[in-house]
C-alpha positions, 0 to 999 in steps of 0.5 A, spaced: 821 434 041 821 441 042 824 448 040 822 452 046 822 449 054 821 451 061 827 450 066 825 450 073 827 448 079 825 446 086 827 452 091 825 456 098 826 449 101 830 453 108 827 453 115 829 457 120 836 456 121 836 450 117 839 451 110 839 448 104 840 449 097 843 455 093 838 458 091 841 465 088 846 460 084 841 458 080 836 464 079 840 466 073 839 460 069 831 458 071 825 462 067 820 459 073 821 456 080 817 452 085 816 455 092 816 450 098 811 453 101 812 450 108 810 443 109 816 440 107 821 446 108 820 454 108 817 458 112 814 465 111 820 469 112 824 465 107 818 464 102 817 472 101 825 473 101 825 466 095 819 470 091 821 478 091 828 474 089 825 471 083 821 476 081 826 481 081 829 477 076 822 476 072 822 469 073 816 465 074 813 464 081 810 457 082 806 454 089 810 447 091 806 444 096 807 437 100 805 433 104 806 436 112 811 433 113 817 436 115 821 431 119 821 427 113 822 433 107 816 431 105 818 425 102 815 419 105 809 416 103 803 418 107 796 416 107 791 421 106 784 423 104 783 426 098 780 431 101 786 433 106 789 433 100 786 438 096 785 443 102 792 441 103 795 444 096 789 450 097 792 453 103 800 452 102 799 455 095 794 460 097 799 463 102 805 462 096 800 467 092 799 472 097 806 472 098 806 473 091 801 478 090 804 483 095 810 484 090 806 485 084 807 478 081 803 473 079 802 465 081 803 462 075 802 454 077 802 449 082 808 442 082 807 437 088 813 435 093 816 429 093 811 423 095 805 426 094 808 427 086 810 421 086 804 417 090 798 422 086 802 419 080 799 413 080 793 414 084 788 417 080 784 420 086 790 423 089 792 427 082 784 428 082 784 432 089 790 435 087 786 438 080 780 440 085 784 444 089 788 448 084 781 449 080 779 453 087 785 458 086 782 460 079 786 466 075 788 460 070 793 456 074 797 450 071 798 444 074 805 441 073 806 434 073 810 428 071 810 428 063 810 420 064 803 420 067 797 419 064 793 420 071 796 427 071 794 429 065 787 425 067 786 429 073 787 436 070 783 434 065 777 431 069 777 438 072 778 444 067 785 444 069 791 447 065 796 441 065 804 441 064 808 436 062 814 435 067 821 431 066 827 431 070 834 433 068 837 430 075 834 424 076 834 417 073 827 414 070 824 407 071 822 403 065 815 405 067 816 412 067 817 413 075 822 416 078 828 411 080 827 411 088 833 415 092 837 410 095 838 406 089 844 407 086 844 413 080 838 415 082 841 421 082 845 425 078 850 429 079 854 432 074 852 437 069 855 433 063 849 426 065 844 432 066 845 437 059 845 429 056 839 428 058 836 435 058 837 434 050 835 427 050 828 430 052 828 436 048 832 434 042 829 426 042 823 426 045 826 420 050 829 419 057 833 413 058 831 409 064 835 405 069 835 398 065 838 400 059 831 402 054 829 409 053 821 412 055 818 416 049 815 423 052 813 430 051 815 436 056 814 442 057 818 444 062 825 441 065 826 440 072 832 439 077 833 439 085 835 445 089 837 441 095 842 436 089 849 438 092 851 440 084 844 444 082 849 449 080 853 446 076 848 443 073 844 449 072 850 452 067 850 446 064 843 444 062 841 452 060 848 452 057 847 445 053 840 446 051 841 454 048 848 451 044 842 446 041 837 451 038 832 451 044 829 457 047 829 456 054 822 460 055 818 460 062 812 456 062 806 461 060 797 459 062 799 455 056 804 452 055 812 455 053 810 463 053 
């Protein structure tokens, strides 16, 4: 249970003529944002455009690297060694920092996409790899994770990393405390009111309730939803609207923890 959460969202996912999401829509209800960084979607034009917007608004700028897999939105299963890993997440997020830099801000943290997210979440050796390349960008960069994930919390610690704990306030959990698979029915959740329920849940309660019924015990410290949900807006409003009605501060995520 916490008083104090961050509310971010996956955003800067536009490529080319290709676009997604509404990103100005959800800039007034988030304090941080993870900028694709062009292995799943974004391209440098959209980048720099996604983080002088962010900035402007004081919020939170964070590296949001992937797989290289563009066809895919970086949501296929990949096998790749944790050496490309880690150089992988060293370069996306590097350029997001220079993009960052030269408008006067700071990178604050780096969240993986998709199915590296979800793959280094049970894979202690991808999560490792992940750690070591955001230890590399030093300057105290955080690593945001599944809040369900011993093996995140490992990782960071195994190589002096600041960790924060990740849950998701538009998307369904399994019993085990993985993400239900698209695909599946409910996996997503598209009204701001099932969203602002479980945004409280997890700041009020601790808890998140899983597909079959149960609920998983977890502490967060961050709150996230999906920029390319057709409802992400809506469902902006109302989480940031439900949460604040509720006593809690939404508070950007600082080098440790809510600040």
């Amino acid at each position: 249970m916490t008083d104090i959460i961050d509310l971010n969202a996956d955003i800067g996912e536009s490529f080319g003529a290709w676009m997604m999401g509404n990103d100005g829509g959800l800039l007034p209800y988030l304090t941080s944002v993870n900028v694709a960084c062009g292995f799943h979607g974004g391209d440098p034009l959209t980048m720099d455009r996604t983080v002088s917007a962010a900035l402007e608004r004081g919020i939170r700028v964070g590296a949001h690297p992937s797989f290289p897999d563009l066809r895919g939105f970086g949501r296929r299963e990949l096998q790749a060694s944790p050496d490309e890993v880690e150089t992988d997440v060293l370069y996306q997020a590097g350029a997001l920092r220079a993009f960052v830099e030269s408008r006067g801000g700071r990178l604050w943290h780096v969240k993986p996409h998709g199915a590296l997210y979800n793959q280094a979440a049970r894979d202690l050796s991808l999560a490792r790899a992940i750690a070591r390349g955001v230890r590399r960008l030093g300057g105290g960069v955080t690593l945001v994770g599944p809040a369900t994930s011993a093996v995140f919390r490992d990782a960071a610690a195994g190589e002096g990393v600041l960790f924060a704990g990740e849950a998701f306030v538009d998307r369904s959990y399994e019993p085990d405390g993985s993400l239900t698979k698209r695909g599946i029915p409910g996996a997503v959740l598209e009204s701001g009111k099932a969203a602002a329920g479980q945004a409280l849940a997890i700041t009020k309660e601790g808890r998140v309730p899983s597909r079959d019924g149960s609920w998983l015990a977890l502490t967060a410290e961050t709150l996230c939803l999906h920029g390319d949900n057709l409802h992400a807006v809506e469902i902006a409003r109302a989480v940031r609207t439900a949460l604040e009605g509720a006593g809690v501060k939404v508070q950007a995520l600082g080098p440790h923890g809510p600040a």
